[in-house]
DODRENKE-297848 format. One record per atom (N, C-alpha, C, O): x, y, z; residue in one letter; atom name; residue number from 1. Coordinates in pm, whole numbers, always signed. Example, Ala and Ser with C-alpha at 12.3 -4.5 7.8 and 13.67 -1.06 7.14 Angstrom:
<pts>
<<+1319,-569,+780>,"A","N",1>;
<<+1230,-450,+780>,"A","CA",1>;
<<+1320,-330,+780>,"A","C",1>;
<<+1424,-332,+846>,"A","O",1>;
<<+1285,-225,+708>,"S","N",2>;
<<+1367,-106,+714>,"S","CA",2>;
<<+1290,+3,+787>,"S","C",2>;
<<+1341,+114,+804>,"S","O",2>;
</pts>
This chain:
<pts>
<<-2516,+1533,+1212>,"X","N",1>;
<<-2451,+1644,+1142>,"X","CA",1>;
<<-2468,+1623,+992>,"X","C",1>;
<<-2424,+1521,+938>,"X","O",1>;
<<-2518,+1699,+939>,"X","N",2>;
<<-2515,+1731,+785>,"X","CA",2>;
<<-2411,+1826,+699>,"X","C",2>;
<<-2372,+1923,+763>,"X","O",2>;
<<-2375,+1818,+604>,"X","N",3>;
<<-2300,+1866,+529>,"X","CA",3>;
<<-2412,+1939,+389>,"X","C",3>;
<<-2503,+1875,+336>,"X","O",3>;
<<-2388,+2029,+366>,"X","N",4>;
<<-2535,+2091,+223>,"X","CA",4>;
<<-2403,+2139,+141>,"X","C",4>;
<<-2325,+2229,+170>,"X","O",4>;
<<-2403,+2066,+52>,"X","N",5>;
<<-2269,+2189,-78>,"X","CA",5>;
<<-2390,+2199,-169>,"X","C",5>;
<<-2491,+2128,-175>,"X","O",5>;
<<-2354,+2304,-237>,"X","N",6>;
<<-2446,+2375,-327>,"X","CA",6>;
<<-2329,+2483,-430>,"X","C",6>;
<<-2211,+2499,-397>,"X","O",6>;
<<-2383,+2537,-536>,"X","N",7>;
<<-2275,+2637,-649>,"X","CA",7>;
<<-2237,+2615,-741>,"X","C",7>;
<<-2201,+2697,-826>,"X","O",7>;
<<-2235,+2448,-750>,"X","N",8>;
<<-2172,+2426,-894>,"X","CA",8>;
<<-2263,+2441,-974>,"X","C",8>;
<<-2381,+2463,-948>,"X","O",8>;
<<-2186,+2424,-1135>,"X","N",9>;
<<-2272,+2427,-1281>,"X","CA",9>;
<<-2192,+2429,-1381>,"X","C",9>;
<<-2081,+2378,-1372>,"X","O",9>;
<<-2229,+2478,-1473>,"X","N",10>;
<<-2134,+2448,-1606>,"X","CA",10>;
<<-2106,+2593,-1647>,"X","C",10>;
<<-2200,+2666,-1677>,"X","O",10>;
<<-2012,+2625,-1648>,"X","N",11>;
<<-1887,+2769,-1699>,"X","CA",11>;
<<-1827,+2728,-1778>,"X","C",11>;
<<-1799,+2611,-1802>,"X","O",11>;
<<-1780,+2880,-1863>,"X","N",12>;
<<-1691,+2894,-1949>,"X","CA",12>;
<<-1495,+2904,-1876>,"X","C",12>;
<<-1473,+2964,-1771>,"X","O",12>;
<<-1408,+2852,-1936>,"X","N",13>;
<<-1302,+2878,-1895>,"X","CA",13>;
<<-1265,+3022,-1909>,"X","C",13>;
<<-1260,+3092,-2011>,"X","O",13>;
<<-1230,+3063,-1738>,"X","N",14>;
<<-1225,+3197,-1741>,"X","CA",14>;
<<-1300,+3233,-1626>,"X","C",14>;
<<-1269,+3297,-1526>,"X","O",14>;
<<-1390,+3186,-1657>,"X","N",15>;
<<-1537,+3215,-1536>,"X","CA",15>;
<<-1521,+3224,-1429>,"X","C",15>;
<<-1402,+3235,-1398>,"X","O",15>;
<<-1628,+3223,-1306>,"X","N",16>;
<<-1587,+3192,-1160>,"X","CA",16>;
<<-1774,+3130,-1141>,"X","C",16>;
<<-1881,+3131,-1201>,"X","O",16>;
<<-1707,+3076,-1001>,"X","N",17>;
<<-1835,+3027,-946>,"X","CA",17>;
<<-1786,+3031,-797>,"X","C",17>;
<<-1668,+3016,-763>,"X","O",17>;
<<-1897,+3055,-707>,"X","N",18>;
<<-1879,+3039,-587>,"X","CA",18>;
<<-1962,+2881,-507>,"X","C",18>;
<<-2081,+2855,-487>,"X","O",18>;
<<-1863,+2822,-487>,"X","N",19>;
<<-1959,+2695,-390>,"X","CA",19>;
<<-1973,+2763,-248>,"X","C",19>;
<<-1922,+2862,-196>,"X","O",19>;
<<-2079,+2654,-200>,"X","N",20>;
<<-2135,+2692,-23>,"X","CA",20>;
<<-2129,+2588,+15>,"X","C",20>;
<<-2186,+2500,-49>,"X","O",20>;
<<-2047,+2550,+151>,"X","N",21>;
<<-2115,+2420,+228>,"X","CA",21>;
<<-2180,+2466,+337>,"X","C",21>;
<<-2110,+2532,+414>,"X","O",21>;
<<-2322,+2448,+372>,"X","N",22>;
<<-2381,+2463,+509>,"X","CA",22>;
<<-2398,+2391,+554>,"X","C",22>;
<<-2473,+2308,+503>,"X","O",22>;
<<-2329,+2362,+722>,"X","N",23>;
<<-2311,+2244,+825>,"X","CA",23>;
<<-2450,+2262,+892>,"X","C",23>;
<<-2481,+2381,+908>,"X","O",23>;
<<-2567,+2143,+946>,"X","N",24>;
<<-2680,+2189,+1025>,"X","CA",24>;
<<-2644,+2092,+1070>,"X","C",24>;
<<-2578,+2013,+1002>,"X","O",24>;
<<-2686,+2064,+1237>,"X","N",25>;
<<-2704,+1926,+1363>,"X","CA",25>;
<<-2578,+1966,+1425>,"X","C",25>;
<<-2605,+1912,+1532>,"X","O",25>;
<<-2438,+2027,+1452>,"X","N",26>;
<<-2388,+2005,+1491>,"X","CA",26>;
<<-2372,+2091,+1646>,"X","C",26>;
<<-2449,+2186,+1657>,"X","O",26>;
<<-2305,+2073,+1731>,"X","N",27>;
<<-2322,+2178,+1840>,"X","CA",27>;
<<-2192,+2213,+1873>,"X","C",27>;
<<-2163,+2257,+1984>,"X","O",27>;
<<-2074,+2188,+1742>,"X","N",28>;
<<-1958,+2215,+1775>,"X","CA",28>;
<<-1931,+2319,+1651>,"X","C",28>;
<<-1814,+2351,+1634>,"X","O",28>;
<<-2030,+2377,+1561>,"X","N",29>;
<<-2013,+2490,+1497>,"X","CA",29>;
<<-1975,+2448,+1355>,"X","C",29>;
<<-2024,+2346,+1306>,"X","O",29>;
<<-1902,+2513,+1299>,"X","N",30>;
<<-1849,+2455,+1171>,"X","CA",30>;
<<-1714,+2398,+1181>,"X","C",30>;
<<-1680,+2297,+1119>,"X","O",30>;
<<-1627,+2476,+1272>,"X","N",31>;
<<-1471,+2379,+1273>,"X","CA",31>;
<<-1438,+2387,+1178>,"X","C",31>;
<<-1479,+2462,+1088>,"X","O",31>;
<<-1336,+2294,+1177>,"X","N",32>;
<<-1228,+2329,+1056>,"X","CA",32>;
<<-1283,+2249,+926>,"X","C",32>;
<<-1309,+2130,+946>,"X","O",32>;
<<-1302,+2297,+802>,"X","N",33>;
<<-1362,+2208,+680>,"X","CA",33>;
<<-1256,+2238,+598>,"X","C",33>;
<<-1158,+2313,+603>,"X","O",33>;
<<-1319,+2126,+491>,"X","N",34>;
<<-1213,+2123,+396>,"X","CA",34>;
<<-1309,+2110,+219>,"X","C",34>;
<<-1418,+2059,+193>,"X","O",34>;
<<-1214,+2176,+136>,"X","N",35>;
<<-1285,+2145,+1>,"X","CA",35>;
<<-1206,+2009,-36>,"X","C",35>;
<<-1085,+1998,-16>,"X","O",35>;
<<-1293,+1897,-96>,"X","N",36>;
<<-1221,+1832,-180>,"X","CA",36>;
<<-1295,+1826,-324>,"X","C",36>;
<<-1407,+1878,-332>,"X","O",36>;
<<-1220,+1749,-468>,"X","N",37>;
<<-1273,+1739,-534>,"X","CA",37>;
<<-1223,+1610,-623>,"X","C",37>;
<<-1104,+1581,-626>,"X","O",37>;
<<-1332,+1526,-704>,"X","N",38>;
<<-1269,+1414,-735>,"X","CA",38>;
<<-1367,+1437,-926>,"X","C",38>;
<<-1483,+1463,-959>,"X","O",38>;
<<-1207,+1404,-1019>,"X","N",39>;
<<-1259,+1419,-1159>,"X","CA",39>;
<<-1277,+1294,-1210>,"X","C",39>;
<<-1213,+1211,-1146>,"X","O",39>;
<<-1339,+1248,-1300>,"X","N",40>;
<<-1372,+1103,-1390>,"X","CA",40>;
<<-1226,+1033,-1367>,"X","C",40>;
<<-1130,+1101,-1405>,"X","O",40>;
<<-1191,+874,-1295>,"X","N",41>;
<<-1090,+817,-1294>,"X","CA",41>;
<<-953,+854,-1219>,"X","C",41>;
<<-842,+802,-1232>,"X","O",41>;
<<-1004,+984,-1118>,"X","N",42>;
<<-899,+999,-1040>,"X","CA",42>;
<<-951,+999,-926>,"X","C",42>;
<<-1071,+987,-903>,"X","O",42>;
<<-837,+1017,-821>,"X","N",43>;
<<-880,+1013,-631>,"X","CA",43>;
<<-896,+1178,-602>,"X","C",43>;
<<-859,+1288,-641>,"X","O",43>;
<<-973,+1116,-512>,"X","N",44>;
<<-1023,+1285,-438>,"X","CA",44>;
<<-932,+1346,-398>,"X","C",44>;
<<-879,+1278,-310>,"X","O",44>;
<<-861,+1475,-417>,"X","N",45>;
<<-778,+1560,-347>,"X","CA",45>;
<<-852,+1666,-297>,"X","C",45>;
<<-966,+1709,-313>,"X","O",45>;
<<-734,+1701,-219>,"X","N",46>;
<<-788,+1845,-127>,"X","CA",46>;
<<-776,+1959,-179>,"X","C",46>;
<<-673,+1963,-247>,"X","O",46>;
<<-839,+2064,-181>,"X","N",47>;
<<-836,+2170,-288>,"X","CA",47>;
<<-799,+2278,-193>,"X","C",47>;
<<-702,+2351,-212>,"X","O",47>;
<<-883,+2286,-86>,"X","N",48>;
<<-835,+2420,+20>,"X","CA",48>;
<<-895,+2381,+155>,"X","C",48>;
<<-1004,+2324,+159>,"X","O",48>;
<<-839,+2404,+246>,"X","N",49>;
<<-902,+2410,+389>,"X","CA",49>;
<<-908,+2533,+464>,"X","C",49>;
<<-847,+2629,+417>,"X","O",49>;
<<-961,+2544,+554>,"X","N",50>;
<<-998,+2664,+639>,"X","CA",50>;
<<-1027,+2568,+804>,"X","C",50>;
<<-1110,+2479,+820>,"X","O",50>;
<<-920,+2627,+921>,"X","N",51>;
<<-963,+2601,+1036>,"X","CA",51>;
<<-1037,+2650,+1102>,"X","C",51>;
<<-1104,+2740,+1050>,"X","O",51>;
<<-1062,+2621,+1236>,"X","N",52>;
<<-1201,+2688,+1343>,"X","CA",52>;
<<-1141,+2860,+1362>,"X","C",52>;
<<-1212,+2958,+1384>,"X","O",52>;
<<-994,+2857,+1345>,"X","N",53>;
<<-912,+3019,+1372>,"X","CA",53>;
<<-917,+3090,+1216>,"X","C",53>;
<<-852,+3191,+1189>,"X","O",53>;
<<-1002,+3023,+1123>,"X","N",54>;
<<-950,+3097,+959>,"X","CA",54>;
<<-860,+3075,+899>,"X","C",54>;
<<-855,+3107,+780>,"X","O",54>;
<<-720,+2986,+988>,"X","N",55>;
<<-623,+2954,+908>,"X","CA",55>;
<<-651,+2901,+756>,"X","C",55>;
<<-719,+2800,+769>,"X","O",55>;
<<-632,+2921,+642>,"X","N",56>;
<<-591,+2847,+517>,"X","CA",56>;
<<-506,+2773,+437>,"X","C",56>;
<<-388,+2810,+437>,"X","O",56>;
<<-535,+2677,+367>,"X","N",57>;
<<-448,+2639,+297>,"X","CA",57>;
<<-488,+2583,+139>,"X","C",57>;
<<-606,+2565,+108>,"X","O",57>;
<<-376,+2559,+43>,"X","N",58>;
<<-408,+2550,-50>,"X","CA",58>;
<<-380,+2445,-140>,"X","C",58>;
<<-276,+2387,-111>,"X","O",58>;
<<-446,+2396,-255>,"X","N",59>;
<<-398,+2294,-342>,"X","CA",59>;
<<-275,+2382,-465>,"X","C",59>;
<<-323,+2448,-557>,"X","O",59>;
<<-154,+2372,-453>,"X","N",60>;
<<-71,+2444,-569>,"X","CA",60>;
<<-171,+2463,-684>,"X","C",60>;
<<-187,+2582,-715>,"X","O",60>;
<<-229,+2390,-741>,"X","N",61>;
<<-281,+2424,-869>,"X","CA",61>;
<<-417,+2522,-848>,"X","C",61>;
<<-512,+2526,-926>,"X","O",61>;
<<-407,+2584,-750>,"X","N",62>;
<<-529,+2638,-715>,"X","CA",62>;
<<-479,+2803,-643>,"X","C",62>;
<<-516,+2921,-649>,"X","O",62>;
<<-402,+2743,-593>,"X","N",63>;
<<-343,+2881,-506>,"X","CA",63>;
<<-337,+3057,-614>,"X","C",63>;
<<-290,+3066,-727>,"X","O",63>;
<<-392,+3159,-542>,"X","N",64>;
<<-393,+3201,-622>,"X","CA",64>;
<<-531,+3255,-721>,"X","C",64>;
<<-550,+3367,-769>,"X","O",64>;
<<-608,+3145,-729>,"X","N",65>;
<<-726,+3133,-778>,"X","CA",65>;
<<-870,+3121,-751>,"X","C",65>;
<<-973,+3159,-807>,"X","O",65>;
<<-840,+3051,-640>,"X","N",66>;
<<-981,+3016,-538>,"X","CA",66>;
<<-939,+3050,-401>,"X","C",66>;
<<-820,+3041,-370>,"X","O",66>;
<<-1029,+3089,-315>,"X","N",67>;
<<-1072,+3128,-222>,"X","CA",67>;
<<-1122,+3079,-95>,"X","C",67>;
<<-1232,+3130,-76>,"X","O",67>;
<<-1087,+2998,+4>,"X","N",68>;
<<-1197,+2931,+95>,"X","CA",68>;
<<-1242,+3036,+241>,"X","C",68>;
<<-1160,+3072,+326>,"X","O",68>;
<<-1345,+3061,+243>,"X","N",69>;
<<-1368,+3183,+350>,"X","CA",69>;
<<-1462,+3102,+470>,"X","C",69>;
<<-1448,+2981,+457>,"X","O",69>;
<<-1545,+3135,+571>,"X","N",70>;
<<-1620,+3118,+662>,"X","CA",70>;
<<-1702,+3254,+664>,"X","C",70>;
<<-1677,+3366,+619>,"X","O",70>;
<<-1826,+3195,+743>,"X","N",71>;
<<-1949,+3292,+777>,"X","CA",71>;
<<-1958,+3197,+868>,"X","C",71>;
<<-2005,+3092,+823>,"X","O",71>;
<<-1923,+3193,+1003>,"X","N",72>;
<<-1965,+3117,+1151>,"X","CA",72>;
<<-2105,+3121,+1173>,"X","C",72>;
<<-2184,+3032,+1207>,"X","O",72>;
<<-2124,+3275,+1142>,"X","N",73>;
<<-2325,+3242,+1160>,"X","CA",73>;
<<-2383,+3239,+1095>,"X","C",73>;
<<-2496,+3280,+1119>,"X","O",73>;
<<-2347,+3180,+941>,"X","N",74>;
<<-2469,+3145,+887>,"X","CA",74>;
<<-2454,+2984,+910>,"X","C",74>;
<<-2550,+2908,+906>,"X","O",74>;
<<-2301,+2939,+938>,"X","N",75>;
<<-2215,+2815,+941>,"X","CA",75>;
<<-2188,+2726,+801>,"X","C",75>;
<<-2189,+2608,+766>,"X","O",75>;
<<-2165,+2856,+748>,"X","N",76>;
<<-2129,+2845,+571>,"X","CA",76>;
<<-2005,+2864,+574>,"X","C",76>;
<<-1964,+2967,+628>,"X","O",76>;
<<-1914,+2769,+517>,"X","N",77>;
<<-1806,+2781,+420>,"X","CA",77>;
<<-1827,+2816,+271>,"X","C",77>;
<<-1924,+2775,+208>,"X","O",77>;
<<-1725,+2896,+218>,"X","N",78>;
<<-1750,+2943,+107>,"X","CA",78>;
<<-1607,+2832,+14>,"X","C",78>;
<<-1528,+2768,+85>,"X","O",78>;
<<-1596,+2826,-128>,"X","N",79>;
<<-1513,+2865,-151>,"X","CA",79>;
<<-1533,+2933,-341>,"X","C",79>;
<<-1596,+2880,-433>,"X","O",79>;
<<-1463,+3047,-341>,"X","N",80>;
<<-1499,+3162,-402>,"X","CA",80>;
<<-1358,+3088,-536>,"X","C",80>;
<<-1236,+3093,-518>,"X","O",80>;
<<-1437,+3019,-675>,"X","N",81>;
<<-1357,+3019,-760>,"X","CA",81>;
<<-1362,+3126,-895>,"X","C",81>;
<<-1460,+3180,-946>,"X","O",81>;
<<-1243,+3132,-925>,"X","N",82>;
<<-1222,+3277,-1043>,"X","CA",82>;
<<-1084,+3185,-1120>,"X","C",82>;
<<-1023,+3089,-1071>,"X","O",82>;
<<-1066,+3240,-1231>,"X","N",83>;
<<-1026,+3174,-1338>,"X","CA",83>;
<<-1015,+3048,-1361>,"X","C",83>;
<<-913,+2981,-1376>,"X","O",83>;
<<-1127,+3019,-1364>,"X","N",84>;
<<-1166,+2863,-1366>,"X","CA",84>;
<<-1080,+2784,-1496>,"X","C",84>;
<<-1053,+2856,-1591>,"X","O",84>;
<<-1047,+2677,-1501>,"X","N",85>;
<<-984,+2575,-1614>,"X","CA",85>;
<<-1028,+2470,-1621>,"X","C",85>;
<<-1085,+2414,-1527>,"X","O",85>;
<<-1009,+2420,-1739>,"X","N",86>;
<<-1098,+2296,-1772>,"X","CA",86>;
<<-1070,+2190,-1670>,"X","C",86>;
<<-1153,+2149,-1590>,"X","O",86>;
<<-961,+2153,-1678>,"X","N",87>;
<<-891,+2125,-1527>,"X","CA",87>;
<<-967,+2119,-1432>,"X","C",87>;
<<-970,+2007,-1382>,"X","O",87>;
<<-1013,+2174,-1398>,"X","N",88>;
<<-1099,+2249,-1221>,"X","CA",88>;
<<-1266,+2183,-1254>,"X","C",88>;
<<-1375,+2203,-1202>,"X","O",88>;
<<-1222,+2102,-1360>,"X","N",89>;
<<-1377,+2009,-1343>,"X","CA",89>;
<<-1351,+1876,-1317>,"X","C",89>;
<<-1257,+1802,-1345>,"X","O",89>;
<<-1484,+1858,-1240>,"X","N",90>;
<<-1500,+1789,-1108>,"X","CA",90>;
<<-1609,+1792,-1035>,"X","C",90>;
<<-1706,+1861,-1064>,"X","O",90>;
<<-1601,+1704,-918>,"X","N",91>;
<<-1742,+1671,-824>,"X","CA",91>;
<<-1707,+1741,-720>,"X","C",91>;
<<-1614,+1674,-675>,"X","O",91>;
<<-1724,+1861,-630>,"X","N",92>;
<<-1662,+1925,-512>,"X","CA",92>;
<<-1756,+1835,-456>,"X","C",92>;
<<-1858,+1784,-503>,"X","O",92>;
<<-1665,+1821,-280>,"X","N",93>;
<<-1700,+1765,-151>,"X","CA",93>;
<<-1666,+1879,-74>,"X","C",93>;
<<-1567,+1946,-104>,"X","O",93>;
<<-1724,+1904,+5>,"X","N",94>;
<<-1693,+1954,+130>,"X","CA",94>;
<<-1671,+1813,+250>,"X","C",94>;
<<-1716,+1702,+223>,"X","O",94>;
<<-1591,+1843,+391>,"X","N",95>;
<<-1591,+1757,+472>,"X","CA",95>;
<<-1599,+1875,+573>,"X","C",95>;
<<-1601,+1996,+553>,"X","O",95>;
<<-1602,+1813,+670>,"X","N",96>;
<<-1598,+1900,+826>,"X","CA",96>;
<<-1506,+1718,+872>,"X","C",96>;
<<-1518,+1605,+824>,"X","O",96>;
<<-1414,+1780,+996>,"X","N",97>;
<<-1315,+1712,+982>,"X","CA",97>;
<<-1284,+1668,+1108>,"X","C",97>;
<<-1179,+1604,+1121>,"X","O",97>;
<<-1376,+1694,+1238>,"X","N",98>;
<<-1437,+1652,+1309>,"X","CA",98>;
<<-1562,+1574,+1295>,"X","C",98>;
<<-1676,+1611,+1267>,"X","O",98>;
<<-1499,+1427,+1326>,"X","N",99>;
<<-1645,+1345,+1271>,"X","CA",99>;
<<-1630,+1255,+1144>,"X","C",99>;
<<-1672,+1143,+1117>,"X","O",99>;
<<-1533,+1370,+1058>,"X","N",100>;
<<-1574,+1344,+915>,"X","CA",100>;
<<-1659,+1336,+860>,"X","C",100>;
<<-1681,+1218,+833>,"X","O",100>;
<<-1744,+1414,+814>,"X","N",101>;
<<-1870,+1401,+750>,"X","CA",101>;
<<-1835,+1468,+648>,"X","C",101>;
<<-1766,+1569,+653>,"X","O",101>;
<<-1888,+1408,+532>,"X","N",102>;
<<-1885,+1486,+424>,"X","CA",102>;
<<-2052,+1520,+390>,"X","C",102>;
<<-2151,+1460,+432>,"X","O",102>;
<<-2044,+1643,+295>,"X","N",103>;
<<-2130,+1635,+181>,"X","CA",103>;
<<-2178,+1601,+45>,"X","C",103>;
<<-2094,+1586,-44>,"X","O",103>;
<<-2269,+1589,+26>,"X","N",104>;
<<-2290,+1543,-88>,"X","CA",104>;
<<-2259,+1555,-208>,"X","C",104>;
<<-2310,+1481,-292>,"X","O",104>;
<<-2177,+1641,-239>,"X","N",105>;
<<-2061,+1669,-358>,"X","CA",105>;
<<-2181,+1794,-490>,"X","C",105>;
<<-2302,+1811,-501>,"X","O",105>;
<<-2065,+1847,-558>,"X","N",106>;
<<-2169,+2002,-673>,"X","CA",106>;
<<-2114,+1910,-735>,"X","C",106>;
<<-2046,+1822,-681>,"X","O",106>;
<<-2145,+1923,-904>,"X","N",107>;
<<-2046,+1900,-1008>,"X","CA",107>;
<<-2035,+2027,-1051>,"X","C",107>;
<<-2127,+2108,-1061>,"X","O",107>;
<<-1875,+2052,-1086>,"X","N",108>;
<<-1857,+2205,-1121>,"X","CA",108>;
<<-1782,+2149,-1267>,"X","C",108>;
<<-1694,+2066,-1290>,"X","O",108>;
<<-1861,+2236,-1346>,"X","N",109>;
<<-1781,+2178,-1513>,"X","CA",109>;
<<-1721,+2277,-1587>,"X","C",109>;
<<-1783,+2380,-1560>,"X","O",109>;
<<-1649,+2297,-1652>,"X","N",110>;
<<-1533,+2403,-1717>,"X","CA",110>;
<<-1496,+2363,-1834>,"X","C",110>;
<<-1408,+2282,-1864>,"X","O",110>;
<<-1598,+2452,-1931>,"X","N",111>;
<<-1614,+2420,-2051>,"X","CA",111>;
<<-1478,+2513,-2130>,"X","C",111>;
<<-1442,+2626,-2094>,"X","O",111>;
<<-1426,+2445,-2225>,"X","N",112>;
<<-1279,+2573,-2311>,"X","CA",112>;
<<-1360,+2637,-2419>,"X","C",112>;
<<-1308,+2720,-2494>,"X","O",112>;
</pts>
């Protein structure tokens, strides 16, 4: 099972960007994933999840702002960020949470 994140880059505060994780090898679909993200000198937190039913959830400092969606057939997770803050820079991970596998992390940067 592979994990592909892709979306990040460098924005203005204010901005949006959309990340993608696409899951390939697996034969149990995408399941439930999760965004995480880890900034210079801190631990990785969870930013948003999405289960195998669409359920969501959110990081408080995020709620509100970002977005985590599914496309089952392309087996893309999205997650759709808008008023980005300097704050909100960082290395995104995706995981799939069966297994645990992560991906290889975007850097998403949020310039003031």
């Amino acid at each position: 099972v592979q994990l592909q994140a892709s979306g990040g880059g460098l924005v203005q505060a204010g901005g949006s960007l959309r990340l993608s994780c696409v899951v390939s090898g697996s034969t149990l679909g995408i399941n439930a994933i999760g965004w995480y993200r880890q900034a210079p000198g801190k631990q990785r937190e969870l930013v948003a999840r999405i289960t195998s039913g669409g359920s969501t959830d959110y990081a408080d400092s995020v709620k509100g702002r970002f977005t985590i969606s599914r496309d089952n057939a392309k087996n893309t997770v999205y997650l759709q960020m808008n008023s980005l803050k300097p704050e909100d820079t960082a290395v995104y991970y995706c995981k799939r949470y069966i297994g645990g596998y992560w991906g290889q992390g975007t850097q998403v940067t949020v310039s003031s």
